[in-house]
N, C-alpha and C positions, 0 to 999 in steps of 0.2 A: 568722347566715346562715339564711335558709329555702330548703330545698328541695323542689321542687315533681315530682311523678310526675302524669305524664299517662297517658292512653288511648284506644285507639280497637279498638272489639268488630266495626267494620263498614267497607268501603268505605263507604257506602251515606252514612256521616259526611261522606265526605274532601270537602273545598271545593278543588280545585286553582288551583296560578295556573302560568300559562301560561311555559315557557321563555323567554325574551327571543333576540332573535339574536344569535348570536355565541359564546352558553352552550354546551358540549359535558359529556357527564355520559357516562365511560367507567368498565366495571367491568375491573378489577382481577382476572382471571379467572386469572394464576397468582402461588399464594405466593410472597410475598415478604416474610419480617421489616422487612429493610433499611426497606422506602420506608412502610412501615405507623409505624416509628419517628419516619422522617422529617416524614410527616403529623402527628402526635399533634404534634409539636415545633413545627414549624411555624404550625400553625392553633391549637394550644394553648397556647402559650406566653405568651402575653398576656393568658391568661385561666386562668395558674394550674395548669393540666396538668402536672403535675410528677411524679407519683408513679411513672407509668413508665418516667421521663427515663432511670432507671439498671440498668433490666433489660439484660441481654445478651439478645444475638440469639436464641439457644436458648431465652431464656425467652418472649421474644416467637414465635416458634413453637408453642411449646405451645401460649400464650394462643389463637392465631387458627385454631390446630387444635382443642382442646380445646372453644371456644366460638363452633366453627363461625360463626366473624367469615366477613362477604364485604364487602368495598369497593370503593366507588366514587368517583371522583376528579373534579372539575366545572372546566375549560379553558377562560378568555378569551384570543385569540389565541397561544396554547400555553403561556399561563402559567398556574398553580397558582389556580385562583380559591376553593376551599374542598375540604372529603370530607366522607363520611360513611361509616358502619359497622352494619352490621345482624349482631345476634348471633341466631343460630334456635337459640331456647331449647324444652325439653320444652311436651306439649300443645297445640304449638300457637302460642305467644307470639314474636315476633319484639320483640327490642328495638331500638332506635336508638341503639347503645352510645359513638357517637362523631358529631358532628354542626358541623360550623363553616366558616366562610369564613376565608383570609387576608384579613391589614389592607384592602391595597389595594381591597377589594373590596368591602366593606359598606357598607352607604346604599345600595346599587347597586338591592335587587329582585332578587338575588342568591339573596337567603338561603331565599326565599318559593320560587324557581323550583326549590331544591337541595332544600329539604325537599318540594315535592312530588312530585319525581321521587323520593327515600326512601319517600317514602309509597306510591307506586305501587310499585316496587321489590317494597315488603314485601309488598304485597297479592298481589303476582304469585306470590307463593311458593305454592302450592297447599295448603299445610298451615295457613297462617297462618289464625288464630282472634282473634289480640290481638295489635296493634302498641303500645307502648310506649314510654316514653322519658321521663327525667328532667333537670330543669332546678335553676340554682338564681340568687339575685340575685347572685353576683359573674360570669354570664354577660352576656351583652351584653342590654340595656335591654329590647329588643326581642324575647330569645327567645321568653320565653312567650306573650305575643301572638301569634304568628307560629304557633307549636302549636296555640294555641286557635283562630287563624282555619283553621289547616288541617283543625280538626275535631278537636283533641284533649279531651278534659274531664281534668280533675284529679280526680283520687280519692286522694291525698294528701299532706300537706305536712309538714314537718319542720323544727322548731326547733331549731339551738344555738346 
C-alpha cells in the first residue's frame, strides 16, 4: 500500500470547481460524538475505516475536542451525499483529517465540488498557513487526482 501526503502553503494554489445545484455543504457547528461516528461508518466503511469503528462516545469527544476537528456534512435532496473534517493543528497547519462521499453519490462531480468547499473552508480560517491532507491506493481511483487538480502537490509517499 502507498500512501500519499499532499499540500498546499497557499490559496493562491487552489483551482476550485464550482458547486453543482442541488449540492448543500452545511457545518456541523454543535458537538456531536453520535453523528461524527455515524459519518466516519457511513462514508468510510467501504473504504476500510475501521479503526474507529469501536471507540465509545466519550472517546470520540475527546478525539473532536482535543484535535479541534470542525465538520461539515454535503446534502442532495436531504440525503447524506459525503463530509469532510478539518483538524487545526499547531503553526498554523490545517489538515483534512476525514474526506469522502457515500456510495450513491460518486461519479457524480460530487467529490471535486466537496473538496473545494474544504479547501476554502480551511483557507477561511485566519490562522491557516498549510492545508494538508493524506491519501492512500486502497481509496477511491480518483482521490488523488482530485487533490492534485485542486492544487495539492505531494511531498511524501510511503511504502508497506
Amino acid at each position: 500500500m502507498k500512501t500519499y501526503y499532499l499540500e498546499m502553503h497557499s490559496k493562491d494554489c487552489f483551482a476550485p470547481y464550482a458547486l453543482p445545484s442541488g449540492l448543500s455543504i452545511i457545518e456541523v457547528e454543535q458537538l456531536q460524538p453520535e453523528f461524527n461516528l455515524f459519518l466516519y461508518s457511513f462514508v468510510g466503511k467501504p473504504w476500510g475505516w475501521t479503526d474507529k469503528l469501536t471507540w465509545p462516545i466519550e472517546r470520540w469527544r475527546a478525539h473532536l475536542t482535543k484535535n479541534c476537528i470542525r465538520t461539515w456534512v454535503a446534502y442532495v435532496q436531504g440525503a447524506i451525499a459525503g463530509y469532510y473534517e478539518l483538524s487545526l493543528q499547531p503553526e498554523g497547519n490545517v489538515e483534512i483529517a476525514y474526506f469522502g462521499l457515500t456510495a450513491q453519490f460518486i461519479g457524480k462531480g460530487y467529490g471535486k465540488a466537496l473538496l473545494s468547499h474544504a479547501v476554502e473552508s480551511a483557507w477561511s480560517i485566519g490562522s491557516t498557513k498549510r492545508l494538508w491532507v493524506h491519501t492512500c491506493d486502497l481509496d477511491h481511483p480518483s482521490a488523488l487526482q482530485n487533490y492534485q487538480s485542486r492544487g495539492f502537490e505531494i511531498y511524501k509517499v510511503e511504502s508497506e
